[in-house]
VEXDREN-2710 file (C-alpha; in Angstrom, 1 decimal):
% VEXDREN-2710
k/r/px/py/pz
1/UNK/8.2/-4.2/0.9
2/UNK/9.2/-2.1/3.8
3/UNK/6.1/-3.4/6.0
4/UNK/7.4/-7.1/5.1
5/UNK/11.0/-6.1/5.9
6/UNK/9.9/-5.3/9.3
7/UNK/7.7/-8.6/9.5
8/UNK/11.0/-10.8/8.6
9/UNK/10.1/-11.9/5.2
10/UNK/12.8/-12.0/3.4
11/UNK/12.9/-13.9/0.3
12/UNK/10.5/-11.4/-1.9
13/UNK/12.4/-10.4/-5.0
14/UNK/12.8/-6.8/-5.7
15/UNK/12.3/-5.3/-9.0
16/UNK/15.4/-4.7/-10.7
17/UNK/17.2/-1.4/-10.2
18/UNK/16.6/0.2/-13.6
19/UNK/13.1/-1.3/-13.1
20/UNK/10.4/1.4/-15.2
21/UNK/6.8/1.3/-15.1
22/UNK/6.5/1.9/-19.5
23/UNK/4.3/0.2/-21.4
24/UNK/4.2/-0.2/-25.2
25/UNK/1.3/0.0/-27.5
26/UNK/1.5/-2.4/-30.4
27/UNK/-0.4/-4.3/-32.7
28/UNK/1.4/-7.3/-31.8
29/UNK/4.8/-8.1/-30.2
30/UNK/6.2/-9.0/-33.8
31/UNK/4.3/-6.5/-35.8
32/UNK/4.0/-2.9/-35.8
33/UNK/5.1/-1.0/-32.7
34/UNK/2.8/2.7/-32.0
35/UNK/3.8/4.2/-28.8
36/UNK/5.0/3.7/-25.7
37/UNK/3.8/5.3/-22.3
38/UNK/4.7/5.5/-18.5
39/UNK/2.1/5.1/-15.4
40/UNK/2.6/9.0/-15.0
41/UNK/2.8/10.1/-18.5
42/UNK/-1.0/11.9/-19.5
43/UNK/0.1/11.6/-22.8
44/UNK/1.6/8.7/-25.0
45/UNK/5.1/8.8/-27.1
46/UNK/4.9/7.7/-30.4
47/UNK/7.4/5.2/-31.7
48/UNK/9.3/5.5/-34.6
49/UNK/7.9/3.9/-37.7
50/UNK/10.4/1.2/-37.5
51/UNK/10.6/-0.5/-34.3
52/UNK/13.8/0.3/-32.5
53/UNK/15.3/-1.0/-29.0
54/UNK/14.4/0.6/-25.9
55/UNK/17.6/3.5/-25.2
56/UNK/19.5/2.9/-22.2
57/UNK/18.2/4.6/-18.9
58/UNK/19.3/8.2/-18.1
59/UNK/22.3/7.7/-15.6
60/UNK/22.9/9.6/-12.5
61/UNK/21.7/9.4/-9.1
62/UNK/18.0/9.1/-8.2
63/UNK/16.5/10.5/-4.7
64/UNK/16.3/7.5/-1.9
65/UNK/13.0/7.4/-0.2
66/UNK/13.7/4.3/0.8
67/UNK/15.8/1.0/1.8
68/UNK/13.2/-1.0/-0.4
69/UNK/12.9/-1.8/-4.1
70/UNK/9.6/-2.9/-5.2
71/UNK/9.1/-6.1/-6.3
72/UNK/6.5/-7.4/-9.2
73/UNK/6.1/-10.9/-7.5
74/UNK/2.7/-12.7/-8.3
75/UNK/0.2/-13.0/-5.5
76/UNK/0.3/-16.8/-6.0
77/UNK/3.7/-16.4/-5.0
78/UNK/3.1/-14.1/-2.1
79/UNK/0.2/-15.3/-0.3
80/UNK/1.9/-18.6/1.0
81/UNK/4.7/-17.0/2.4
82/UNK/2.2/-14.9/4.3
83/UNK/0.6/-18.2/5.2
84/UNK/3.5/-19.7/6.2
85/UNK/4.1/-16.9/8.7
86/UNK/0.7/-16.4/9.9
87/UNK/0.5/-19.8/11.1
88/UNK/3.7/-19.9/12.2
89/UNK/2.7/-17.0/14.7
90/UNK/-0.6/-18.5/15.9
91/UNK/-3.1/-17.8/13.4
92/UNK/-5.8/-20.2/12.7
93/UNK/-7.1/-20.5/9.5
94/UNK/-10.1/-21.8/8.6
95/UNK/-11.1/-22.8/4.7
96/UNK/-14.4/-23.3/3.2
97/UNK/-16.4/-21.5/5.3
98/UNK/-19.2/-19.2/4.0
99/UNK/-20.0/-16.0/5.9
100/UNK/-24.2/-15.8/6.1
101/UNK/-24.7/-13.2/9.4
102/UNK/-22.4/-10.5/11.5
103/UNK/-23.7/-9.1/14.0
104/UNK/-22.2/-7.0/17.3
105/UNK/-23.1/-5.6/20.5
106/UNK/-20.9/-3.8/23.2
107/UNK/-18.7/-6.8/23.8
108/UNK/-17.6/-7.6/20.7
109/UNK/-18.9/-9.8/17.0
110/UNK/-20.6/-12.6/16.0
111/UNK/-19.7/-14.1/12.6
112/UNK/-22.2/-16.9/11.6
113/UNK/-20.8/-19.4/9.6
114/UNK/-21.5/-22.6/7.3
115/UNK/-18.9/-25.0/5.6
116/UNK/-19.4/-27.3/2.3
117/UNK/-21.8/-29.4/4.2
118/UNK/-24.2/-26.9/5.7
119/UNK/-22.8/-27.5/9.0
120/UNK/-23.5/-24.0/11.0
121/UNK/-21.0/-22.4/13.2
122/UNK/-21.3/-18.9/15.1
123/UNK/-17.3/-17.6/15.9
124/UNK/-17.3/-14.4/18.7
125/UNK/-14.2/-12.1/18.9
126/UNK/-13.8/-8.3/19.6
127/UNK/-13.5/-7.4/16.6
128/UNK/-14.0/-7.9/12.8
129/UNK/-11.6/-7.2/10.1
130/UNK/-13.5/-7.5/7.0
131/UNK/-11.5/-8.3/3.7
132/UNK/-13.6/-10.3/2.0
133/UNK/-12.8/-8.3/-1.4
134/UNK/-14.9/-6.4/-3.9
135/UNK/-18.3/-8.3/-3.3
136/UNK/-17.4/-8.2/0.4
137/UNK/-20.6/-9.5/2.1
138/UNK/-19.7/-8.3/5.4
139/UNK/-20.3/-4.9/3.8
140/UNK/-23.7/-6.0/2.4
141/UNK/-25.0/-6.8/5.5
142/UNK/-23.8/-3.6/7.0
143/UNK/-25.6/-1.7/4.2
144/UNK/-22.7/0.7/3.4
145/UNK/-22.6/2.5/0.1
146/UNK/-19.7/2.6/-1.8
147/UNK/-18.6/6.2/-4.4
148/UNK/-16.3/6.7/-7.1
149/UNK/-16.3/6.4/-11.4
150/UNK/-18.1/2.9/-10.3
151/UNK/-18.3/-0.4/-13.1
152/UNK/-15.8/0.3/-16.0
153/UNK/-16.0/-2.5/-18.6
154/UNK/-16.0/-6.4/-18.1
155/UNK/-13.4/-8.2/-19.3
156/UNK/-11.9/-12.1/-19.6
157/UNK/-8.7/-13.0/-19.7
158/UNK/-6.1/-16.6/-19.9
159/UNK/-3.1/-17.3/-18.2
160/UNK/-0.7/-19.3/-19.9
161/UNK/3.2/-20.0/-20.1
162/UNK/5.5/-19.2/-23.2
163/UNK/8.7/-18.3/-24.2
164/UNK/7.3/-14.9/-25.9
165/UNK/10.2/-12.5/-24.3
166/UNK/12.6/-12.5/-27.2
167/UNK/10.3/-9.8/-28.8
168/UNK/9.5/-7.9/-26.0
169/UNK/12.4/-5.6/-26.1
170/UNK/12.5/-5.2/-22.5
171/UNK/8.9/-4.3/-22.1
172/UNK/7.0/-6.5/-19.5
173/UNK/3.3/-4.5/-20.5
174/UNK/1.4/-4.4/-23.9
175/UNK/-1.7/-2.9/-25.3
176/UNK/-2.7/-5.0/-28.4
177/UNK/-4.4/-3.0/-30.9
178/UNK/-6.2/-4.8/-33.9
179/UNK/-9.9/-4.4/-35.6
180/UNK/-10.6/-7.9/-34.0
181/UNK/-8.1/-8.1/-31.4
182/UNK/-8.3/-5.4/-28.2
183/UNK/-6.4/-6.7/-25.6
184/UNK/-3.5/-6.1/-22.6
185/UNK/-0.7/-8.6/-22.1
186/UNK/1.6/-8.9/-19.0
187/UNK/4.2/-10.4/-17.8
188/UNK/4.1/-12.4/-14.3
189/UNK/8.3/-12.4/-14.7
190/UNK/8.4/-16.4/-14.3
191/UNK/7.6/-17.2/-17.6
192/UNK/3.8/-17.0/-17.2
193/UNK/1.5/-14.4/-18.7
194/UNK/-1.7/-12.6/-18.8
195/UNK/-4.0/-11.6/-21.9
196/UNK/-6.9/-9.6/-21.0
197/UNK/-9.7/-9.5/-23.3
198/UNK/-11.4/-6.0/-23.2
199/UNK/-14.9/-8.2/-23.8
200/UNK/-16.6/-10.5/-21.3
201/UNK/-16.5/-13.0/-24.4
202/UNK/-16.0/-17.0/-23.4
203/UNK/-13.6/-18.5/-25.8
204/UNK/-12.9/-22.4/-26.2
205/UNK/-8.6/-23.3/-25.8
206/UNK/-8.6/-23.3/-29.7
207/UNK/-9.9/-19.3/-29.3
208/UNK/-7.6/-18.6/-26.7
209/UNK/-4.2/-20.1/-28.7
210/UNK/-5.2/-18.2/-31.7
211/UNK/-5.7/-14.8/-29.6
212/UNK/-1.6/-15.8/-28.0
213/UNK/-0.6/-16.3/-31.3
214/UNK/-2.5/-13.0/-32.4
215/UNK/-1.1/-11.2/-30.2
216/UNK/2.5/-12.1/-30.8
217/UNK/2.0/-12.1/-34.0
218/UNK/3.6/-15.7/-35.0
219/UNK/2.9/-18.8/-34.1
220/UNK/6.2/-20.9/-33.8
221/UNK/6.1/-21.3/-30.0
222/UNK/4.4/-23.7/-27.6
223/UNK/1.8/-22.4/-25.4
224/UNK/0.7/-23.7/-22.2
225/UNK/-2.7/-22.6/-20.9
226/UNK/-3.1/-22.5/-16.9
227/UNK/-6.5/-21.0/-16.5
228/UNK/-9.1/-18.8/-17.7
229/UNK/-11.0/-15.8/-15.8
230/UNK/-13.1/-13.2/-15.8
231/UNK/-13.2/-9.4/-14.1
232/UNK/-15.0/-6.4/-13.7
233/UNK/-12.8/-3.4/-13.9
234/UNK/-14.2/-1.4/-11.0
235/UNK/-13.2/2.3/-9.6
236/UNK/-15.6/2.6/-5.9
237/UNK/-14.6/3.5/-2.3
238/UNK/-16.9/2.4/0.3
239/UNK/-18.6/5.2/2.6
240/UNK/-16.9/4.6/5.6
241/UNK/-14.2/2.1/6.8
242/UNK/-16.2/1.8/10.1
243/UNK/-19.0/0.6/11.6
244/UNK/-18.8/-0.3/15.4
245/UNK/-16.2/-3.1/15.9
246/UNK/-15.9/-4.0/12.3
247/UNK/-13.6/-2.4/10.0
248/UNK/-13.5/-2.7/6.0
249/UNK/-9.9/-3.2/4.3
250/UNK/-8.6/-3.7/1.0
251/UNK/-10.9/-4.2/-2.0
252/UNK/-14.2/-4.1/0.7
253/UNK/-13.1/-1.2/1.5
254/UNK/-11.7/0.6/-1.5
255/UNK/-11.9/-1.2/-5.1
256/UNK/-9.3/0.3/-7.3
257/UNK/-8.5/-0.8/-10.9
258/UNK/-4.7/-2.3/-11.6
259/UNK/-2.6/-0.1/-12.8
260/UNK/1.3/0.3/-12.7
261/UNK/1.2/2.6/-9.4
262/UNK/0.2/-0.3/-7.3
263/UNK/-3.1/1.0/-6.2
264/UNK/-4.5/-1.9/-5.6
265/UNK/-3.0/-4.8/-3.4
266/UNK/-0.5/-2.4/-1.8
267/UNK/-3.5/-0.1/-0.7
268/UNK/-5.2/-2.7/1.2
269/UNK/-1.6/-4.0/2.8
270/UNK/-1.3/-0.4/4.0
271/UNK/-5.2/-0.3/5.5
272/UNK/-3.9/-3.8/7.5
273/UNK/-0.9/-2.1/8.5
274/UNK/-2.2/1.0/10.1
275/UNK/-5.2/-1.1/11.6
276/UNK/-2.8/-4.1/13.1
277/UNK/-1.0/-1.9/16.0
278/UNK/-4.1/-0.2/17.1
279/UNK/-6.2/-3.3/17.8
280/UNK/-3.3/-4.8/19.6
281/UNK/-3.4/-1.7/21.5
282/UNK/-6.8/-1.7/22.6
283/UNK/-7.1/-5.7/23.0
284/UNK/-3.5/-5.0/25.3
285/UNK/-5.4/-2.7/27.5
286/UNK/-3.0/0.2/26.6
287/UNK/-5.0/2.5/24.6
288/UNK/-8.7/3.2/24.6
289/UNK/-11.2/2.0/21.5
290/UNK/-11.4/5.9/20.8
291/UNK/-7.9/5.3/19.1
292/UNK/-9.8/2.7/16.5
293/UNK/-11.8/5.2/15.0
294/UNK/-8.6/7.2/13.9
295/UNK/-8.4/4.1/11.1
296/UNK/-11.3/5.7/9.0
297/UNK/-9.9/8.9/9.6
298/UNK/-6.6/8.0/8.1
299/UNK/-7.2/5.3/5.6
300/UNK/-10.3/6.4/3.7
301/UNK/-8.8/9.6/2.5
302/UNK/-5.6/7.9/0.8
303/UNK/-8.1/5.4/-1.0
304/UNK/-10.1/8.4/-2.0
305/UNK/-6.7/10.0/-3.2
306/UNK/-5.7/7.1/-5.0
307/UNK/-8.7/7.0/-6.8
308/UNK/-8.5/10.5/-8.1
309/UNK/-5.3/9.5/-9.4
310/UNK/-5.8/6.8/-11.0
311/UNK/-7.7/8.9/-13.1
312/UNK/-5.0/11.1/-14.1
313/UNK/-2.7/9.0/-15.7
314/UNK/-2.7/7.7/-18.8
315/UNK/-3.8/4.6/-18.5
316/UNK/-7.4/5.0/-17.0
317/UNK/-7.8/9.0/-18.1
318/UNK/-10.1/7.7/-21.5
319/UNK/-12.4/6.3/-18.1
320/UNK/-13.9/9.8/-17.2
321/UNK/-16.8/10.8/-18.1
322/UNK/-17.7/14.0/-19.2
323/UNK/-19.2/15.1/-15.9
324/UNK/-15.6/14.4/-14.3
325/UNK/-13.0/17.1/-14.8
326/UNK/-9.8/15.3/-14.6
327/UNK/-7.6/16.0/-11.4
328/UNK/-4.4/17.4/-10.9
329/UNK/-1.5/14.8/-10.8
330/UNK/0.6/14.4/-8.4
331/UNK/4.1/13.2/-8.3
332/UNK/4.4/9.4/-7.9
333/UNK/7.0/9.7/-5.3
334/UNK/4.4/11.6/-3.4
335/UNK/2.2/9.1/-4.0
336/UNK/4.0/6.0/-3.0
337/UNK/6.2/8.0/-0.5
338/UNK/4.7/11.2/1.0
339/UNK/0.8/10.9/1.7
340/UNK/0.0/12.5/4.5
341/UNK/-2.6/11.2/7.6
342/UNK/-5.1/13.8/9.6
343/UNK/-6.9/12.3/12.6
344/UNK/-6.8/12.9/16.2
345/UNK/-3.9/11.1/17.2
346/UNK/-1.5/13.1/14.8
347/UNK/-0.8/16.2/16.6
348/UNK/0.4/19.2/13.9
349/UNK/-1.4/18.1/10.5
350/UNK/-2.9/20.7/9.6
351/UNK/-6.3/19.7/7.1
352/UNK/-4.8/22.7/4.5
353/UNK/-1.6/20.8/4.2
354/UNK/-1.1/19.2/0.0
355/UNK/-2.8/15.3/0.3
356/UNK/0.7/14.2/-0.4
357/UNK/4.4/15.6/-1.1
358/UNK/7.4/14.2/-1.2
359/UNK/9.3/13.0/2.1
360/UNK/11.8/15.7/1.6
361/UNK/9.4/18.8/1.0
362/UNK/7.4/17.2/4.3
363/UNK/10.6/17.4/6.2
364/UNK/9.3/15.0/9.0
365/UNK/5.4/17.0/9.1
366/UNK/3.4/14.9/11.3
367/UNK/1.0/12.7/9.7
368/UNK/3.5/11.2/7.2
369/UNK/6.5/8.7/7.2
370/UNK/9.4/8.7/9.1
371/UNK/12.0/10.0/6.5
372/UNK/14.8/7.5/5.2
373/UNK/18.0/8.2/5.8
374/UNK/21.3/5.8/6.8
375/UNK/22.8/6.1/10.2
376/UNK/25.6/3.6/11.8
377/UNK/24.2/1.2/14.5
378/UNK/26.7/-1.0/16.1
379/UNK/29.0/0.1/13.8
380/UNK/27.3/-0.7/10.6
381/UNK/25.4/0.8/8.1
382/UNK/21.6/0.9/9.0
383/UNK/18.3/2.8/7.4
384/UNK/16.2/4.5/9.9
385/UNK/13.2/1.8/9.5
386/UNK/15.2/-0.7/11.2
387/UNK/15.4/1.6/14.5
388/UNK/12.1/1.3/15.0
389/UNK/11.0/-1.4/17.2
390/UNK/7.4/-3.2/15.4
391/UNK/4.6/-2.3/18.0
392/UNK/6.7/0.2/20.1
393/UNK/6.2/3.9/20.3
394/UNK/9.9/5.6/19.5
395/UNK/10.5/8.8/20.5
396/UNK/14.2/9.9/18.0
397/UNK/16.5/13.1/19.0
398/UNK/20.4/14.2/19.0
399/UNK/19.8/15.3/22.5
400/UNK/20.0/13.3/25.6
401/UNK/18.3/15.8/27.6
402/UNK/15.3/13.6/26.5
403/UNK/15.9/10.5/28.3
404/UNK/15.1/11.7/31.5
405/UNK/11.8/13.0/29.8
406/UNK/11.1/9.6/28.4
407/UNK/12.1/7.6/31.9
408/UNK/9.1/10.1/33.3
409/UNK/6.6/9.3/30.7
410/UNK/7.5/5.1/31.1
411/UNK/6.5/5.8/34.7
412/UNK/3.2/7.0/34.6
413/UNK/1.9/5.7/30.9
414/UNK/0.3/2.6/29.6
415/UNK/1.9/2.7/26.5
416/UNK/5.5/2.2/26.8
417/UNK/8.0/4.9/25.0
418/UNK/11.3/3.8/23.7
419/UNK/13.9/6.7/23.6
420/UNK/17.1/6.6/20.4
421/UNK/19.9/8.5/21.3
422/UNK/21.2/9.6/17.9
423/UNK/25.0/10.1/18.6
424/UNK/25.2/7.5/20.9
425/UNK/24.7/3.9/19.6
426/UNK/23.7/5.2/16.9
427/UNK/25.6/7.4/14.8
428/UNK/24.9/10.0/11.7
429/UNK/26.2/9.0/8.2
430/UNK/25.5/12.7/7.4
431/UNK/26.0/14.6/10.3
432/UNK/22.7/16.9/9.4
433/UNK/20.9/14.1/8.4
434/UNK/18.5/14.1/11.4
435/UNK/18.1/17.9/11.7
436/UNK/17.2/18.5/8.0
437/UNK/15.3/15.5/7.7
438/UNK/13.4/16.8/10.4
439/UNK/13.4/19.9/10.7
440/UNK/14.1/20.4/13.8
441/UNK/17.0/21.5/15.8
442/UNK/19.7/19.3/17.8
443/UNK/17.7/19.6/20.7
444/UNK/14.2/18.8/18.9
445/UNK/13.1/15.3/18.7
446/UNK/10.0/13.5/17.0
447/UNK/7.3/11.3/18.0
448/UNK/7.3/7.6/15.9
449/UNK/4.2/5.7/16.1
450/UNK/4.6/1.6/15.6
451/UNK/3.5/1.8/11.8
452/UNK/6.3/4.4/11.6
453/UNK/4.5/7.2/10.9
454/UNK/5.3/10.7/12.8
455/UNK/2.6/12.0/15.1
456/UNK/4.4/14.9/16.8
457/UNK/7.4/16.8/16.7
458/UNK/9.4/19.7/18.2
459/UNK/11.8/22.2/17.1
460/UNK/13.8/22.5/20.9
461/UNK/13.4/20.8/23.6
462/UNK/10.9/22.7/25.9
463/UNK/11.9/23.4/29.6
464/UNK/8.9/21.2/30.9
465/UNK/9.8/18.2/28.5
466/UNK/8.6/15.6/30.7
467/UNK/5.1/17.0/30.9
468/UNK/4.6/17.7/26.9
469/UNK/5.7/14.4/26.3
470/UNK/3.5/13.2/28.7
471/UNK/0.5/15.1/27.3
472/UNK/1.4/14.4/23.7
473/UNK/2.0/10.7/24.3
474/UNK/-1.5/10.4/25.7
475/UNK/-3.4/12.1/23.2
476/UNK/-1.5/10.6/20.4
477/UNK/-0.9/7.2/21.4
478/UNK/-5.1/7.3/23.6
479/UNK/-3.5/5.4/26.7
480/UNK/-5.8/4.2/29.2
481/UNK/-6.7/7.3/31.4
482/UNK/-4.8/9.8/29.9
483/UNK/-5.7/13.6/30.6
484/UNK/-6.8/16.0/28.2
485/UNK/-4.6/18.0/26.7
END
């Protein structure tokens, strides 16, 4: 939500505020209630014998990591909005066309292609994002292996319409338990829902309205069927997200079961994210290819993360075999909020540093997200991801002894630095806002990369500012004949 925010895409509903990843184990919506469970809990909560209404939420206030909410919107939904603004900033899309070869030399890749009739096509550009999803074939061809708790189960499923929320009590996920009826239901929140089949077994539309009805456990409703499907519930990362000029993202990269920590989709956004202001980097002239390979570096460790998670919580812990030992979970804020990124443009991550925490135990470490916290920017109220500039290296401090610094750098780098003044347009809410979120002092300042990640910081302004910031812009940002540092 906060990469789409910065991208202008404003009309994705957010969750609601009270909004709780539970689930309820049932033998049908009308019948007998078990338990109930959240994505984090390792253990389920039984349900008292007689079903009862969900109590309210517990009041008070809740730690802000961020500006956004997340949002549960379908991907039929999304995807034409993403459309809409692809094309609308000169992308060409191309449907029907079958990838048969890649292949890449010095200058760049060669993506054979064929459309419905056979008609063969061969596209060249610099570079190859490849996320052509869990059977990707640009990975076949490359021959790289994939890891992790591999195939899980096969399972079908129907989407269909219905006025089923009545008895839901609130609840938007369901586990049906029955001797001949093992199945998960979920809500789309537009009226539409998902059964799941935990088999791989076709069923005629007189099969699949009996298994609704099943499920609910009455049949006085009308039921629209949309479509039928079938899945393989799948837990593998590949080996590497790398090879030459082609990089692997989302499920090519890393295929991840659904699950109510978002895992998935939001994984592969990320990959995208962190890949996006790199390439236009390198194809800008700015930075140097080296700064590519920082995307395995970064990317294949939080999908390795994520998969060791999923494995944790309750909903995929029955998946591990006996050979696995179970990991140690870790917070979800940490998880959605606080992982952290090692690679050779992050300057101060050290490797022995926890995989994730949350923003305000990292205090502004390097290799994690710039912290959220509200300041006032033209007099009104603003978060700190809307000060940074999309594709713009920002360097954020109290002290204007800085600028001069940052004028010095502009001078002599490829990769232009933009300097916020906090305390001059823009103003503290909190007047230790910055310093504690931080953790530096009024005269330190920290180093925000376009995807708004933190790849340096200081605690005080050193006397030779101008030249630190000059070496630590050109190791961290790769600029076109930079010196070592």
């Amino acid at each position: 939500m906060e990469i789409y925010r910065a991208l202008g895409i404003e009309n994705i509903e957010p969750a609601p505020e009270d909004f709780k990843l539970e689930r309820a184990h049932v033998e049908s919506l009308t019948g007998k209630w078990l338990d109930e469970s959240s994505w984090s809990d390792t253990e389920r909560k039984p349900k008292a014998e007689k079903p009862v209404e969900k109590p309210p939420r517990p009041s008070g206030p809740k730690k802000e990591y961020s500006v956004e909410r997340a949002s549960a919107i379908p991907q039929d939904k999304l995807e034409p909005m993403l459309e809409a603004l692809a094309l609308e900033r000169g992308a060409d899309i191309r449907r029907q066309q079958k990838l048969i070869l890649v292949d890449q030399d010095q200058d760049g890749v060669i993506a054979t292609v064929t459309d419905d009739e056979g008609h063969e096509q061969k596209i060249r550009g610099s570079y190859l994002i490849a996320a052509d999803g869990n059977r990707s074939t640009v990975r076949q061809l490359l021959q790289i292996p994939r890891n992790g708790r591999g195939h899980m189960q096969t399972l079908s499923s129907v989407l269909f319409r219905a006025p089923i929320e009545q008895w839901t009590k609130g609840f938007v996920q369901f586990d049906i338990s029955q001797p001949d009826l093992k199945a998960f239901l979920a809500s789309y929140s537009d009226g539409r829902w998902a059964l799941m089949f935990k088999d791989a077994i076709d069923r005629d539309e007189q099969a699949l309205r009996a298994a609704i009805y099943q499920a609910v456990g009455r049949s006085d409703f009308p039921i629209e069927i949309i479509t039928t499907g079938r899945w393989e519930l799948t837990a593998l990362v590949a080996d590497t997200f790398q090879a030459g000029r082609i990089f692997l993202a989302g499920d090519a990269a890393h295929t991840l079961p659904p699950n109510r920590g978002g895992y998935g989709a939001n994984t592969g956004i990320h990959d995208v994210h962190n890949l996006a202001w790199k390439l236009a980097a390198v194809l800008s002239g700015k930075s140097s290819p080296e700064l590519l390979d920082t995307y395995n570096a970064e990317r294949r460790p939080v999908a390795l993360l994520r998969h060791d998670q999923i494995f944790v919580r309750a909903d995929y812990k029955i998946h591990l075999d006996t050979a696995t030992p179970a990991g140690q979970k870790i917070d979800d804020d940490a998880m959605e909020f606080g992982q952290i990124y090692h690679s050779q443009g992050i300057i101060g991550a050290d490797e022995r540093l926890p995989r994730a925490n949350k923003p305000d135990e990292w205090n502004g470490q390097p290799g994690t997200h710039m912290p959220h916290f509200w300041v006032l920017k033209d007099g009104k109220k603003a978060p700190t991801l809307d000060l940074i500039n999309q594709g713009a290296w920002t360097l954020i401090s109290e002290s204007d002894e800085w600028s001069e610094a940052v004028s010095t750098v502009n001078e002599s780098s490829s990769v232009p630095l933009e300097f916020i003044h906090i305390g001059e347009i823009v103003q503290l809410v909190h007047e230790d806002d910055f310093e504690k979120s931080f953790a530096v002092s009024q005269s330190g300042a920290a180093l925000i990369r376009p995807d708004g990640y933190i790849a340096w910081r200081v605690d005080t302004i050193p006397s030779d500012a101008a030249e630190t910031l000059k070496g630590v812009m050109s190791k961290a940002s790769f600029s076109i004949g930079r010196s070592q540092v």
